[in-house]
GUSENU-626522 format. One record per residue: residue number from 1; x, y, z of N, C-alpha, C in turn. Coordinates in steps of 0.1 Angstrom, whole numbers, plus 5000, padded with zeros to 4 digits. Atoms other than C-alpha are relative to their C-alpha. Layout:
// residues N
> num|nc1|nc2|nc3|cac1|cac2|cac3|cc1|cc2|cc3
> NUM|X|Y|Z|X|Y|Z|X|Y|Z
...
***
This chain:
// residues 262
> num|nc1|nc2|nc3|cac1|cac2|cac3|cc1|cc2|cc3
> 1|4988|4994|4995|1008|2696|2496|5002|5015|4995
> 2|4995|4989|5001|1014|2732|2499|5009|5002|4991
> 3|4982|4992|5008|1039|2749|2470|5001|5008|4999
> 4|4993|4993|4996|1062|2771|2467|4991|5015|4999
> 5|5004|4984|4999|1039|2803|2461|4985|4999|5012
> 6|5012|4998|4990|1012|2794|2488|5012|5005|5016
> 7|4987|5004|4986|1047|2789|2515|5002|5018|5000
> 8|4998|4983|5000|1053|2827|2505|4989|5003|5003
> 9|5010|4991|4995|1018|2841|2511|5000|4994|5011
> 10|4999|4998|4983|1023|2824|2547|5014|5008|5003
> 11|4990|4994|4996|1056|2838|2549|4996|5018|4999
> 12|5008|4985|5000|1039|2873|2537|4992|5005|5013
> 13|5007|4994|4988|1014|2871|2565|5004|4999|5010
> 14|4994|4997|4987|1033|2863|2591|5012|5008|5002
> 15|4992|4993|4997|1059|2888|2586|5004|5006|5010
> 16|4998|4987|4994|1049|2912|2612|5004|4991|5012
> 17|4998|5005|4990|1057|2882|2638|5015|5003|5001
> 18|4983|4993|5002|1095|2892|2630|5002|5010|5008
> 19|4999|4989|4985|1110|2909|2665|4992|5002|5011
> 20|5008|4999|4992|1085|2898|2686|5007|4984|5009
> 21|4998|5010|4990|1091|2876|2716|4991|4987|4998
> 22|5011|5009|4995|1075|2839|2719|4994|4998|5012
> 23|5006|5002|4990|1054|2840|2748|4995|4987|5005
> 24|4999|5015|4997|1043|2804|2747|4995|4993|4990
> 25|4998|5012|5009|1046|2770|2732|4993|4991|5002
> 26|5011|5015|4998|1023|2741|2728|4999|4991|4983
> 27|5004|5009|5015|1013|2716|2705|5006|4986|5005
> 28|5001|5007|4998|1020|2680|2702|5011|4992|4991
> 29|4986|5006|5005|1056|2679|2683|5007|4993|5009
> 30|4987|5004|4994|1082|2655|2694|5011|5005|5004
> 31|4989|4994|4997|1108|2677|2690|4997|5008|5016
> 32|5001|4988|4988|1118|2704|2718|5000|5011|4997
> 33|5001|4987|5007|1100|2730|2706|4996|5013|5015
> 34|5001|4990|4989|1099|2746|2743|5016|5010|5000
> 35|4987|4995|5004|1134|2757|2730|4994|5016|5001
> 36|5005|4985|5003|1114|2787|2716|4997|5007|5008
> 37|5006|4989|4987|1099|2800|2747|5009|5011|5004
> 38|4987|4988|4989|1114|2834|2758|5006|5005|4990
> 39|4993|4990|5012|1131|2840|2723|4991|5007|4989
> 40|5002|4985|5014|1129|2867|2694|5001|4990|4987
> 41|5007|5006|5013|1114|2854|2658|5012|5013|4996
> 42|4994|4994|5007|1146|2868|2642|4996|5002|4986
> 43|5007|4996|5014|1130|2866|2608|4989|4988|4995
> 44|5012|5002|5007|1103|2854|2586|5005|4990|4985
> 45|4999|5001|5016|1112|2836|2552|4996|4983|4998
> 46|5003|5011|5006|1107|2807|2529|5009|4998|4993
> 47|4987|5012|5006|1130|2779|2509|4985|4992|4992
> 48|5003|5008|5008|1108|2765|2480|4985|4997|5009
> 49|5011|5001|4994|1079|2744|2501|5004|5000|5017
> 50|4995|5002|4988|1099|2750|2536|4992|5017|5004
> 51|4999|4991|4991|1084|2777|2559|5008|5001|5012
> 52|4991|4991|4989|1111|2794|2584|4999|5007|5009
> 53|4998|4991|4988|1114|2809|2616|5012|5002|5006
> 54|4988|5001|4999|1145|2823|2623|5004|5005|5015
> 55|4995|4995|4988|1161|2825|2660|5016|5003|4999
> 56|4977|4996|4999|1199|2834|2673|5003|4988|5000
> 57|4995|5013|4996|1216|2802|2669|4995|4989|4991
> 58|5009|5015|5008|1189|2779|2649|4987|5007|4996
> 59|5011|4994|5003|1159|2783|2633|4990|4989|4997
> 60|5011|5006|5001|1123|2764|2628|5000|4997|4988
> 61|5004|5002|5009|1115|2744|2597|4987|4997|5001
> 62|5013|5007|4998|1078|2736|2591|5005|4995|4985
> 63|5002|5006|5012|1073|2714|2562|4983|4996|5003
> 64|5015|5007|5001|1033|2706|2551|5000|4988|4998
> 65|5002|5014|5006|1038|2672|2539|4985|4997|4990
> 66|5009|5004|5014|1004|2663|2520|4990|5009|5004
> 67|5014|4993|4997|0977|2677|2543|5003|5005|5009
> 68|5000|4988|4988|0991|2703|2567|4995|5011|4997
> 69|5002|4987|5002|0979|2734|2574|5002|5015|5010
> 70|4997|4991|4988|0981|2769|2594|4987|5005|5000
> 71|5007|4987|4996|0960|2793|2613|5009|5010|5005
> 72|4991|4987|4991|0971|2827|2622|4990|5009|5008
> 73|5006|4987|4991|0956|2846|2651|4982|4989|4998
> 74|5017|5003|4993|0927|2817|2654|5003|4980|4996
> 75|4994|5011|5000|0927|2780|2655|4989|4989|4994
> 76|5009|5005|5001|0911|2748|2643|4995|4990|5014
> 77|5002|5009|4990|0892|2719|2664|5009|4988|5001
> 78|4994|5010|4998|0919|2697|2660|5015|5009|5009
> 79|4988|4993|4989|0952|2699|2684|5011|5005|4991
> 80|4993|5000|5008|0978|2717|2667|5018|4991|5002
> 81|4985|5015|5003|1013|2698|2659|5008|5014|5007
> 82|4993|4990|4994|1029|2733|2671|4989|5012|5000
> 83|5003|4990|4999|1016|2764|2688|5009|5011|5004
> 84|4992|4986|4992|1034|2801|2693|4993|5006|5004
> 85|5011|4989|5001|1015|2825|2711|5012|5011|5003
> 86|4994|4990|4994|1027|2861|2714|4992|5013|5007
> 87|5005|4992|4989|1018|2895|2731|4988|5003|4990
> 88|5013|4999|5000|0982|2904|2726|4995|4989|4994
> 89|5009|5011|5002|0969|2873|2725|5003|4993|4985
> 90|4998|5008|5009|0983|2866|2689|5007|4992|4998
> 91|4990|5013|5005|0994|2833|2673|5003|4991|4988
> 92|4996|5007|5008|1007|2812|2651|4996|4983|5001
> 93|5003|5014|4996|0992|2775|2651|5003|4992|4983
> 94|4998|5009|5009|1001|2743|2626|5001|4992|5001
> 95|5003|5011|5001|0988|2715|2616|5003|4987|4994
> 96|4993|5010|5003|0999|2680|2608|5011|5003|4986
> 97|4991|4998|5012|1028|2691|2593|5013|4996|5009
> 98|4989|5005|5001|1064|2682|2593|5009|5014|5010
> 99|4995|4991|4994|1084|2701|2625|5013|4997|5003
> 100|4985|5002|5001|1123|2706|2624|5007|5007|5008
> 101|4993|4992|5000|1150|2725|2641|5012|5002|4990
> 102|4985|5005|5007|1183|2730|2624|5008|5015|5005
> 103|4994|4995|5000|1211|2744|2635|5007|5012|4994
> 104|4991|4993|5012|1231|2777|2621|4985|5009|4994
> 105|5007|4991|5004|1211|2802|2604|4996|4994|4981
> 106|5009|5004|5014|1188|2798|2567|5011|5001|4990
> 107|4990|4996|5009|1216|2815|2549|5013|4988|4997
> 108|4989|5008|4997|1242|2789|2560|4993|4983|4993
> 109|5004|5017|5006|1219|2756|2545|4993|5003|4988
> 110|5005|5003|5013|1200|2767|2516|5005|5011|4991
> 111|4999|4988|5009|1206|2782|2482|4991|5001|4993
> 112|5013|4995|5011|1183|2807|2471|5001|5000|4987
> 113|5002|4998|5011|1194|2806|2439|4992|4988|4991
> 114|5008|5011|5008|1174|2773|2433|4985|5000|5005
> 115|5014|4995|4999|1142|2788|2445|4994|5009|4988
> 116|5010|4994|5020|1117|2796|2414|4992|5014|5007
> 117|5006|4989|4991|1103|2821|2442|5005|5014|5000
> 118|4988|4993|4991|1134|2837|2454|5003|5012|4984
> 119|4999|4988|5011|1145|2871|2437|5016|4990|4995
> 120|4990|5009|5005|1179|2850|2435|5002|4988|4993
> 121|4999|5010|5009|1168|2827|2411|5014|5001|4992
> 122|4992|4999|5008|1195|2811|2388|4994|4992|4989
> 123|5001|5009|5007|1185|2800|2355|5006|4991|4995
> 124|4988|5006|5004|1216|2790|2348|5006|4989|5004
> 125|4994|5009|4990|1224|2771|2377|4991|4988|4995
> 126|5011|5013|4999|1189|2751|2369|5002|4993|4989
> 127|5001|5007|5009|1197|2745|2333|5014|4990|5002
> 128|4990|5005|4996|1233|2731|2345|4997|4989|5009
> 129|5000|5012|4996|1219|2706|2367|4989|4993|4991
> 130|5010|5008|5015|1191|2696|2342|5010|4990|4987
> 131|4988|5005|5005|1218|2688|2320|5012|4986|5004
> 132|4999|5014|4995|1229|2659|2346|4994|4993|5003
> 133|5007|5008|4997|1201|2646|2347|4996|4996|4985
> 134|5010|5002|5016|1193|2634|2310|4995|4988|4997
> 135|5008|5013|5001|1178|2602|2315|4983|5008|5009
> 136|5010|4997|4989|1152|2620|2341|4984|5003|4994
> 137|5013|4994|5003|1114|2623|2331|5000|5015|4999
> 138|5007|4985|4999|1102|2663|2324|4991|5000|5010
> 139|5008|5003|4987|1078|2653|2351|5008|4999|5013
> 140|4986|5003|4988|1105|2641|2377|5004|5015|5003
> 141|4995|4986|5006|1123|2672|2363|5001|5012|5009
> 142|5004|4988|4986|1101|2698|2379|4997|4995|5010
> 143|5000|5003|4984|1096|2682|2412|5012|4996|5006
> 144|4990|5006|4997|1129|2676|2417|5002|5017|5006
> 145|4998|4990|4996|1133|2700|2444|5019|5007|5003
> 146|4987|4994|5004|1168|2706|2440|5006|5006|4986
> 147|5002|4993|5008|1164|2722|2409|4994|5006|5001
> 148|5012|4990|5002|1130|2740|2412|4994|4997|5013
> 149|5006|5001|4986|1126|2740|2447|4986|5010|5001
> 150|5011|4993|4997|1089|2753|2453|4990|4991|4987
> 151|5007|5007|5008|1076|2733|2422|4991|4996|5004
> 152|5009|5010|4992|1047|2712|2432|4993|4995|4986
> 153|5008|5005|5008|1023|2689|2416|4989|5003|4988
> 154|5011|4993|5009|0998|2714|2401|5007|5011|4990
> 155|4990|4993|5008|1027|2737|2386|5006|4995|4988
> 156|4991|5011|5009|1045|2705|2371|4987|5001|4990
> 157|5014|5004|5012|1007|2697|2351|5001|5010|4991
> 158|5004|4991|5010|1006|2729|2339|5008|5009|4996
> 159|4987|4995|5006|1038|2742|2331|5003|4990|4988
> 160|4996|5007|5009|1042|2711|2310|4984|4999|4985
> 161|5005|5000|5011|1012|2716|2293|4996|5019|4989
> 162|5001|4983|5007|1016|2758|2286|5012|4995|4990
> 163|4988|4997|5011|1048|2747|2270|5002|4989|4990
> 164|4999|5010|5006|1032|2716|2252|5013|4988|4998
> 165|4990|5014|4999|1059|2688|2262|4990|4987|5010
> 166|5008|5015|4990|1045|2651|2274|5010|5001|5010
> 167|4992|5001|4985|1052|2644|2311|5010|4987|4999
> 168|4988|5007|5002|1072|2616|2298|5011|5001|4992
> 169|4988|4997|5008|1097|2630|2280|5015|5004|5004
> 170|4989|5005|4990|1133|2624|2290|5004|5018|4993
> 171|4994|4990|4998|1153|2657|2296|5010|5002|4986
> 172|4991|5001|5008|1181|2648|2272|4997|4999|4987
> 173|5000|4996|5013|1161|2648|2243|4990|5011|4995
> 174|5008|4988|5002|1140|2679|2250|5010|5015|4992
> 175|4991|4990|5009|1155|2706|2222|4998|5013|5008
> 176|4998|4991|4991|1172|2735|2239|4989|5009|4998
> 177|5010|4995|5000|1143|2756|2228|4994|5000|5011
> 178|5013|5006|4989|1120|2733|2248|5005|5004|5016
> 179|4993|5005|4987|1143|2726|2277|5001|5019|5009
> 180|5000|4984|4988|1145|2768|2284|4983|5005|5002
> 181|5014|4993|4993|1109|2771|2282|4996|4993|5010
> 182|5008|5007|4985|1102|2742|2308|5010|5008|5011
> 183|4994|4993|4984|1130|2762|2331|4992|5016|5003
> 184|5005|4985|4995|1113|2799|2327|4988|4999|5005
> 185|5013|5000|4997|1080|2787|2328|4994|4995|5013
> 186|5002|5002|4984|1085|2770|2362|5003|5007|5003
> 187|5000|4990|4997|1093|2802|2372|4990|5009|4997
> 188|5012|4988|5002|1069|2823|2355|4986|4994|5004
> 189|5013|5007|4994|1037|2800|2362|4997|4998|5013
> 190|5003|4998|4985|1045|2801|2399|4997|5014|5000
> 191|5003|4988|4999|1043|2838|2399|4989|5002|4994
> 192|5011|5000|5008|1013|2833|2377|4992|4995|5013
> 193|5005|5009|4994|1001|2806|2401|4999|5009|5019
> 194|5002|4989|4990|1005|2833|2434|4991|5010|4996
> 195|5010|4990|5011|0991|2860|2415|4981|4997|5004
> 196|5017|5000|5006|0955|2841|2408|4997|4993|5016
> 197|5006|5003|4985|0957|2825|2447|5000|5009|5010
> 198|5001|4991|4990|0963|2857|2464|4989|5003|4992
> 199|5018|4992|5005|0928|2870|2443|4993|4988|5001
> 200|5008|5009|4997|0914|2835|2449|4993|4996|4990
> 201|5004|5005|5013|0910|2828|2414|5009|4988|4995
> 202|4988|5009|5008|0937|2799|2409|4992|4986|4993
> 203|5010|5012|5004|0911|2770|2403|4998|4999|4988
> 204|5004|4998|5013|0896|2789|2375|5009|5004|4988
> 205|4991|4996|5010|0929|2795|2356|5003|4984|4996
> 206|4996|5012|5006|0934|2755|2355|4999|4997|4984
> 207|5000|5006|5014|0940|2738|2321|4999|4992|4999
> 208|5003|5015|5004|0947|2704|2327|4996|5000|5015
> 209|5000|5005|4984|0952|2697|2363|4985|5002|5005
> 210|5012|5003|4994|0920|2679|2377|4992|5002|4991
> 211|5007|5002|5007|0904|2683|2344|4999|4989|4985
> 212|5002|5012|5007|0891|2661|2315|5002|5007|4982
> 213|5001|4997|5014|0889|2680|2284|5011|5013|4995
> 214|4987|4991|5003|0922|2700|2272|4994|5012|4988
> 215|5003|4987|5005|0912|2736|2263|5007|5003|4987
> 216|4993|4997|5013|0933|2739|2235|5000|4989|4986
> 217|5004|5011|5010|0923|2713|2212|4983|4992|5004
> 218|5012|5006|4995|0889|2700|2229|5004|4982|5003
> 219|4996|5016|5000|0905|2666|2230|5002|4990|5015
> 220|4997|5006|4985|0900|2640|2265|5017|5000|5004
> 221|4985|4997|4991|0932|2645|2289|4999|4985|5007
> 222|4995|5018|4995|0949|2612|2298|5004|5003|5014
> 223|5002|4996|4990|0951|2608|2332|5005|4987|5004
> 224|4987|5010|4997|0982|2591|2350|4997|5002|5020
> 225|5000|4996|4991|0973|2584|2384|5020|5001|5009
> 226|4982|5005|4994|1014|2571|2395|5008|5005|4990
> 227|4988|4995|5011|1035|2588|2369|5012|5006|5003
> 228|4982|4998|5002|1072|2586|2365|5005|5000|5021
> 229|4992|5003|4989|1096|2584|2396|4995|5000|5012
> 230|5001|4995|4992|1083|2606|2420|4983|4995|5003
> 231|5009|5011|4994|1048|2587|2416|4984|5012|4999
> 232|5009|4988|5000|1024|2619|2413|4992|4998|4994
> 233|5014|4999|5009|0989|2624|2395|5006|5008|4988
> 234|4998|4988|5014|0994|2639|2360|4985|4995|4988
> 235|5008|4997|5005|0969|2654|2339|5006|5005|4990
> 236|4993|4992|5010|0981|2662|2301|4991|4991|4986
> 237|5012|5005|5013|0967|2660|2267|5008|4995|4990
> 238|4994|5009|5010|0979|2632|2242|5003|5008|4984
> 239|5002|4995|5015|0972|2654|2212|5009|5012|5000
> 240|4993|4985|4999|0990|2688|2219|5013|4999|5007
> 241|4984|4993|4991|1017|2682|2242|5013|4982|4991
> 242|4992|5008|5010|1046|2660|2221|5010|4992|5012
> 243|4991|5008|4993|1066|2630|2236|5014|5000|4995
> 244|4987|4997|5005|1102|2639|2233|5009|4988|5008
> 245|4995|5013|4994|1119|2603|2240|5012|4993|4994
> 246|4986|4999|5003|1152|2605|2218|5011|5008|5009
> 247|4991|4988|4995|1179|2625|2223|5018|4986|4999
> 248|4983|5004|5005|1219|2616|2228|5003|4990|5010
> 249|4997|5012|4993|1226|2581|2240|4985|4995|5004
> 250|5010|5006|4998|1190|2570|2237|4999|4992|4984
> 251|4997|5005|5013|1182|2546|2211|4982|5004|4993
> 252|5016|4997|5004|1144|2561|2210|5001|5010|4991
> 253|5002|4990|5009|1129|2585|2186|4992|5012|5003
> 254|5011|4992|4996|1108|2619|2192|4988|4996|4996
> 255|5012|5001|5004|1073|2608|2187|4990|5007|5007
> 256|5006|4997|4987|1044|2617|2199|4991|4988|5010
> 257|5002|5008|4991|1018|2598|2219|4999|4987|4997
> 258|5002|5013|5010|1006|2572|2195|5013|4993|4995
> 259|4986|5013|5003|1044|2562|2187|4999|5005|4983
> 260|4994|4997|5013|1043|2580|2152|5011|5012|5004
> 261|4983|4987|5001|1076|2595|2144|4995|5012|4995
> 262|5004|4982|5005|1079|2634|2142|5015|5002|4997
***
């Protein structure tokens, strides 16, 4: 699944489609995406893992779901789930992904201030709903796209292990210390995480995610295929990152993996 800093370098490249007419529509959505024919791509943007196309009146959501994908200006051998084409021959094609309209304009349904992307980040806003969540996994946590919309599964691994906390560690007893470094660092690690995939180096920056031996201690990485709520792969290392599993109205203690008290 696409996250939130790959959804912006498609929203980056398709910019220049912004004030251009759709010339024509195809593909093999359900919806009535012949709506678009004839109108102006009012604008370009992104919402966390949501790519946008904005018309007068309503605008396009794509969503990737697990294995979507796009071409721009060329296509693959399979049919696409939606095609735009516009004047000189260029287009926009996408693949098994998730196709929406919604009424009203972008501004009117989402707030940017809960995109880790968005210049309108709020940290404030994010530690304030973190804060109602205090039973919630640190794993849950960040994929909880109403907090840290753009999160994804390879951000969560390794945001939780730059700031050494176990993926099971409940919210409510992570010490505010911890609890502001897991909110900046979902923010700063996406920007990290764009960064090394617009140079096509993001692979080689991994730590845990998809790996077996945790860089910072040499010690084997435990390896959760279904972990916590949301059911995700997690990659994190028993020895370095600390299970934080007290806190206020729990009757547990901070330990770490092994269940010795810290």
């Amino acid at each position: 699944m696409p996250e939130g800093p790959s959804i912006v370098i498609l929203r980056d490249a398709a910019a220049g489609f912004a004030g251009r007419k759709v010339l024509r529509v195809g593909g093999n959505s359900k919806q009535d995406i012949g709506r678009m024919a004839g109108r102006t791509v009012l604008g370009v943007r992104s919402w966390g893992k949501h790519f946008l196309l904005a018309f007068d009146g309503f605008f396009l959501r794509i969503h990737f779901l697990l294995f979507g994908s796009y071409r721009i200006n060329e296509r693959r051998d399979t049919p696409p789930r939606l095609s735009l084409g516009f004047s000189a021959g260029e287009e926009l094609n996408f693949y098994a992904c998730s196709v929406r309209f919604i009424e009203g304009a972008p501004d009117d349904v989402y707030d940017w201030s809960g995109d880790v992307m968005s210049p309108d980040w709020d940290r404030s806003k994010a530690r304030r709903k973190l804060k109602l969540r205090p039973q919630v996994l640190a794993a849950d946590a960040l994929l909880d796209q109403e907090v840290f919309a753009g999160v994804g599964n390879i951000i969560k691994n390794e945001v939780l292990h730059r700031i050494r906390v176990h993926p099971e560690s409940r919210i409510a007893a992570l010490p505010p210390r911890k609890l502001s470094e897991l909110i900046d660092q979902a923010r700063e690690y996406s920007f990290d995480f764009l960064r090394w995939k617009r140079a096509f180096v993001l692979r080689q920056h991994y730590q845990v995610h998809t790996k077996t031996i945790c860089p910072r201690d040499g010690c084997r990485l435990s390896y959760r295929k279904h972990l916590g709520r949301a059911r995700r792969r997690a990659f994190f290392c028993e020895a370095c990152q600390r299970l934080y599993a007290g806190g206020p109205g729990s009757a547990g203690a901070d330990t770490d993996a092994s269940g010795t008290l810290l």
